[in-house]
N, C-alpha and C positions, 0 to 999 in steps of 0.2 A: 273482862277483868279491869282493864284500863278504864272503862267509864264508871266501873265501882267507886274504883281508887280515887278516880276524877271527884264524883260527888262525897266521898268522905272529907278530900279535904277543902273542899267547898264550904262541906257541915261544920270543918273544923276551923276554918278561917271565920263564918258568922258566929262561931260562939266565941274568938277574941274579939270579932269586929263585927256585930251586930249592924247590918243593913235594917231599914228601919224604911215603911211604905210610907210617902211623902202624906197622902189620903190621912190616914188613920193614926200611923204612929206607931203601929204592934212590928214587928220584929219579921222581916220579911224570909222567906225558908225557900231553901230547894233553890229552882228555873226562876221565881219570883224576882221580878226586877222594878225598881221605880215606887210600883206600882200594887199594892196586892192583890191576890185571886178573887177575892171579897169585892174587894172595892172596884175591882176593873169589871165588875158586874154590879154592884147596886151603886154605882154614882147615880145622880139624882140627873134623868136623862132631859133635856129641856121636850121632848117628844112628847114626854110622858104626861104633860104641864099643859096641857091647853089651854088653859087662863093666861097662863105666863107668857106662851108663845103666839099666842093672838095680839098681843100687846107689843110683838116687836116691829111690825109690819109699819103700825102707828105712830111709832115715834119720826118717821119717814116721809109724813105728807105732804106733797107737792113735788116731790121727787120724783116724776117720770121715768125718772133713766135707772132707777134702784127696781129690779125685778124681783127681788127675793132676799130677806134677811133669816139669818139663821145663829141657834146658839147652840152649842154641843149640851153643857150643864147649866144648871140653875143653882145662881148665888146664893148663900145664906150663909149671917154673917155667924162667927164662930164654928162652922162644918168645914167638913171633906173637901169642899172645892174650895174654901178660903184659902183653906194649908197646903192645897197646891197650889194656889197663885201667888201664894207669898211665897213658896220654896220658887218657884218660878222667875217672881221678881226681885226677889232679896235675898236668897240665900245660894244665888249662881247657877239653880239646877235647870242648867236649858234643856235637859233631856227632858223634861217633865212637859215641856212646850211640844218637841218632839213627840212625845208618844202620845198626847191627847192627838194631835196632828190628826197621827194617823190611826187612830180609835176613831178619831169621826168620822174622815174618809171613809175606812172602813167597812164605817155603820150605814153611811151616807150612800154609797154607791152598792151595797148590800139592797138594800131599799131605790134603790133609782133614785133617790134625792139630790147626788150632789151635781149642780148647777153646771151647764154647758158652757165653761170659759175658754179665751183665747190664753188668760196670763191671771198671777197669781201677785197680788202686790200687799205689801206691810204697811203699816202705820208705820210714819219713821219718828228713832226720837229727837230732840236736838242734839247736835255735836259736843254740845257740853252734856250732855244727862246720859249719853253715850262712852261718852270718857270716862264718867263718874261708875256707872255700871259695869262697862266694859262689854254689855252686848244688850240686844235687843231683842225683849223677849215675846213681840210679835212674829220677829226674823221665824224663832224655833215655831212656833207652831205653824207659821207659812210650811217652812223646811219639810214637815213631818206629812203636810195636806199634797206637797210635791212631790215625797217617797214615794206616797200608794199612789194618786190619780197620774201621775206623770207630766202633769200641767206644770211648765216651767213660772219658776216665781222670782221676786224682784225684791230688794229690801233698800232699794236705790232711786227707784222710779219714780219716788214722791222724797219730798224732801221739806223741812220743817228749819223756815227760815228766819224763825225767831224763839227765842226762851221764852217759856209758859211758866206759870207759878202752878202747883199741881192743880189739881179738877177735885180735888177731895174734897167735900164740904160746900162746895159753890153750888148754888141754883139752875136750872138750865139755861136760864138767861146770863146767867154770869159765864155760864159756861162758854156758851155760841159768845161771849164776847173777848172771852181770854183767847178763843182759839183762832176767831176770824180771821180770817187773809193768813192764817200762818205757815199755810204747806203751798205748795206750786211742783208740777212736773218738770221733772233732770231731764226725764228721757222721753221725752215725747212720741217719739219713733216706734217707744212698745206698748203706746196709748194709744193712738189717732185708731178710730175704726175697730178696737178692741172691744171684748165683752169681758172687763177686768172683775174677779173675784180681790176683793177687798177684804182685808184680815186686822183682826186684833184680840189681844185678851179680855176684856170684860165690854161689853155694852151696856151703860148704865142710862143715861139721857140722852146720847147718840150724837151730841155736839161734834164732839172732835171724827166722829165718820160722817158728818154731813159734813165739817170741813173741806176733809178729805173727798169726799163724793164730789164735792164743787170744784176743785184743781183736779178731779180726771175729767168733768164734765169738759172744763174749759178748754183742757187739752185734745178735746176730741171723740172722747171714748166714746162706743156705741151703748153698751148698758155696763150696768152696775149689779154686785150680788156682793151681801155682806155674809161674813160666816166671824162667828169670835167663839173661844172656848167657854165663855161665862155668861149669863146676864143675870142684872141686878132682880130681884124681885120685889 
């Protein structure tokens, strides 16, 4: 009786205040959260993509210490995964970073894919682009890859010591030059000797995580695995 009552006025609180799946936009019902039943089955899986994900390995050459890159979904621009990463990055929904998290995990360790790390580290932003946000929406999807796998993660470990102008629009060469020398390891201590999983939201020309892959190299680390919830096509 009490779980009746429960979902009626559940039924009855979305028909004043319509939850609405970040994905698609339709009007989410029932247990449905974030996310909808639809969409949390036909996202466009980067798996599914073998063109696409043969191309991420590539963007990485000369990198010895990067063993494995990986993308949960495949970007396209006005789709499903755009309008999550902008509810993501602009419109405060960290839970949306969370629950892909752990949809890939998931999916990832369903499949024996996901990668044998010691520690779990963010792309950080600068302390000004962080003020201005007010959080860091690599932090969430680290967060959500840590719920399921258990692998403790760091959103501190790497640190970004200078303001960037964005990466939108620039060439990869402009890229690799806005971002050079901008990160260096806080904590070296949960780097040296480590096999660190490296995180972020979109992988488009991989500038800013070869950055990044260079200040954990330096600091020590023993190998490298990239996971991000998007890549560009």
């Amino acid at each position: 009786m009490r779980t009746n009552l429960s979902r009626y006025w559940y039924d009855f609180v979305d028909l004043l205040f319509p939850r609405c799946c970040e994905a698609c936009e339709r009007a989410l019902t029932g247990s449905e959260a974030i996310i909808c039943t639809d969409c949390r089955v036909t996202l466009p899986r980067m798996e599914s993509d073998s063109a696409l994900r043969a191309t991420l390995a590539s963007k990485f050459v000369g990198y010895r210490e990067i063993k494995g890159v990986s993308a949960y979904l495949a970007f396209t621009k006005k789709g499903k995964v755009q309008n999550l990463l902008h509810a993501l990055k602009y419109k405060k929904q960290q839970e949306v970073g969370v629950l892909l998290g752990k949809m890939m995990a998931q999916e990832a360790m369903a499949f024996g894919t996901f990668p044998k790390v010691d520690f779990i580290v963010s792309i950080p932003l600068h302390k000004d682009r962080l003020k201005e946000r007010g959080y860091n929406q690599s932090d969430a999807f680290a967060r959500g890859l840590s719920e399921v796998t258990g692998v403790a993660w760091s959103g501190e470990a790497l640190r970004r010591i200078r303001y960037t102008q964005s990466q939108t629009g620039k060439s990869k060469i402009e890229r690799r030059k806005n971002v050079q020398g901008i990160f260096e390891v806080a904590q070296k201590e949960q780097i040296a000797g480590k096999s660190i999983l490296l995180v972020d939201d979109v992988l488009t020309t991989g500038a800013t995580l070869e950055a990044c892959t260079e200040a954990l190299i330096q600091a020590g680390c023993s190998t490298v695995y990239i996971m991000t919830i998007a890549a560009a096509q």
